[in-house]
N, C-alpha and C positions, 0 to 999 in steps of 0.2 A: 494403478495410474488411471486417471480420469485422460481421455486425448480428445481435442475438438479435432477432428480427422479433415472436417471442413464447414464453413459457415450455412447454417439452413438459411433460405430465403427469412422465416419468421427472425433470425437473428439478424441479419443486415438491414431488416425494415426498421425493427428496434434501436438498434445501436447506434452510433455516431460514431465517427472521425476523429483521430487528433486534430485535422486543421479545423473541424467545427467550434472544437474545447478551444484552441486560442483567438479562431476567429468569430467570436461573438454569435453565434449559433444559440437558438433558443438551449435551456436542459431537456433533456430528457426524462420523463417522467415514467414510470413505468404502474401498471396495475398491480396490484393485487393477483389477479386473475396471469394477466401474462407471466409474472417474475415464475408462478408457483410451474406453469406449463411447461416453461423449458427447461429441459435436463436438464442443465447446467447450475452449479452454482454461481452466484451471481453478485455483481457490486455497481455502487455509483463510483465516480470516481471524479475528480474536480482540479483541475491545475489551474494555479495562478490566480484562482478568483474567475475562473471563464466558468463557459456553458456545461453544464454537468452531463459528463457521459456515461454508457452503462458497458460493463464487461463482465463476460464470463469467466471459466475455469476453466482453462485449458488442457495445463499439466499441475499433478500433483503428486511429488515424490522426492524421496530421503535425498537429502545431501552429506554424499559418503566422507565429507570431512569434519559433520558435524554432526551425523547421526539425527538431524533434524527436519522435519517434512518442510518441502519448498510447495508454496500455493503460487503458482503463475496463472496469474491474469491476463487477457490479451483481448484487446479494441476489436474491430472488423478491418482496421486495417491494419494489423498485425503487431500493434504498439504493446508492451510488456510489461508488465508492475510485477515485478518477485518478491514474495514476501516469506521471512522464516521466523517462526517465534513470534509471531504479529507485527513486525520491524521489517519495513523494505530496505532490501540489499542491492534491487539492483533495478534498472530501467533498461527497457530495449527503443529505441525508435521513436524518443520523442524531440521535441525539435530544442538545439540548443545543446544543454548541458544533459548528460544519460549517465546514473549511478553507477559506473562501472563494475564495483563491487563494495558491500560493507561487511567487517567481519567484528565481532563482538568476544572479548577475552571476560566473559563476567565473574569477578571473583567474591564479589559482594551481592548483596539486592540492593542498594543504595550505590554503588560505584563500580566504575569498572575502565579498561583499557579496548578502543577501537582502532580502527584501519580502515580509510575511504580510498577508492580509487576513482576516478571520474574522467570521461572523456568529453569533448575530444580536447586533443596534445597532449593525451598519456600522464594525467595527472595523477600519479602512482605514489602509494605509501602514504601518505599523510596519518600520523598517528595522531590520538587526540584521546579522551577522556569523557566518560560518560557520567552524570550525575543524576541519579533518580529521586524523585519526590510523591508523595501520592500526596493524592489530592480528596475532595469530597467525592461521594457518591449522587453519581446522575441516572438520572432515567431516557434512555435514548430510543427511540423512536422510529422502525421502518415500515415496508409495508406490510410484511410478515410478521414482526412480533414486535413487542415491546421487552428491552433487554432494563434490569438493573445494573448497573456497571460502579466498577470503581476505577476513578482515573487518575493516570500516572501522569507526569510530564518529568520529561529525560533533556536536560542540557550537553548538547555537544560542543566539546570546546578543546581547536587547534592552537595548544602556546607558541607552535613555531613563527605560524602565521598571526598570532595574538587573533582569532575569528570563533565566533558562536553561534550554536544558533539551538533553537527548541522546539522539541517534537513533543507532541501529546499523542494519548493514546487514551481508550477507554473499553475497560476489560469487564464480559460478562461475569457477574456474580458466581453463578450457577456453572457454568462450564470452564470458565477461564479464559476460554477464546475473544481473540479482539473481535469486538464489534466497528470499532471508527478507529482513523486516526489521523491525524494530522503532521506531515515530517517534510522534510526538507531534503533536496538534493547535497546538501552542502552551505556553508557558509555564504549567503546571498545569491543563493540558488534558486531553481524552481520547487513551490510548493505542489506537495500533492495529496488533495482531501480526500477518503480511502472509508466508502463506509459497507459493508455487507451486507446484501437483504438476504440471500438466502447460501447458507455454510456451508461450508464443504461436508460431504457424508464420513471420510476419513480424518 
């Protein structure tokens, strides 16, 4: 388990705020030099089309329902992005709409059965359907490395509610792990742009 026990000064001069990301705050840029410095692994992270912010790697460990490693991200002010299988499941702290939970029945590579939960007023169970497509292969770009990827886009779609909506993803060649990805809280929810400069070691 990786733990940020508590923010170093070098992290909170780096980072940024959620209120900076929605409120129009320049991005955050980071070096070469700094990303590579701090222990941590590390990512941009983008909502809604705002100011781009950087986070590290909090926690990272199994989820004993799934036998699948959880990578928890978290802001300097203690906002959360959980990701498992390179798919975020969950949001902690951010303003509005927070992924409560997402869970994935995949019985295909092409198709499969989901479960969103989203707060706030307990918006519980929504089942819905996944459909996968790959797409071309892209070359993506951080400050650490230049990744080959092949990219996936996944339609999620609630017929109770008749609502859709589509997440992109873009997976390294070489390793398999996400490098970007682009997903949505929910059906006209908030977006969140998710790319990694430097990977977790586990």
């Amino acid at each position: 388990m990786l733990i940020l026990a508590g923010c170093s000064q070098r992290f909170q001069d780096v980072n940024a705020t959620l209120s900076e990301a929605f409120l129009g705050a320049d991005d955050i840029v980071m070096t070469t030099e700094q990303i590579e410095n701090l222990p941590y692994a590390s990512a941009y992270a983008r909502i809604n089309d705002g100011a781009q912010i950087f986070v590290v790697l909090a926690f990272a460990e199994k989820n004993p329902a799934t036998g699948e490693m959880q990578y928890k991200w978290m802001s300097s002010d203690r906002a959360m992005f959980i990701f498992e299988s390179g798919r975020l499941v969950k949001t902690i702290g951010l303003y509005g709409d927070n992924l409560q939970g997402a869970t994935h029945q995949q019985n295909t590579d092409s198709s499969w059965t989901t479960q969103y939960d989203w707060m706030p007023d307990y918006r519980y169970g929504y089942v819905g359907t996944v459909t996968r497509t790959q797409g071309a292969e892209e070359v993506i770009e951080t400050p650490l490395n230049r990744y080959q990827t092949q990219k996936f886009t996944e339609q999620v779609r609630f017929d109770a509610i008749d609502q859709a909506f589509t997440n992109q993803y873009w997976q390294s060649q070489s390793s398999g792990r996400m490098v970007k990805s682009i997903e949505y809280l929910g059906p006209q929810m908030t977006k969140i742009e998710f790319t990694v400069l430097k990977q977790p070691s586990m």
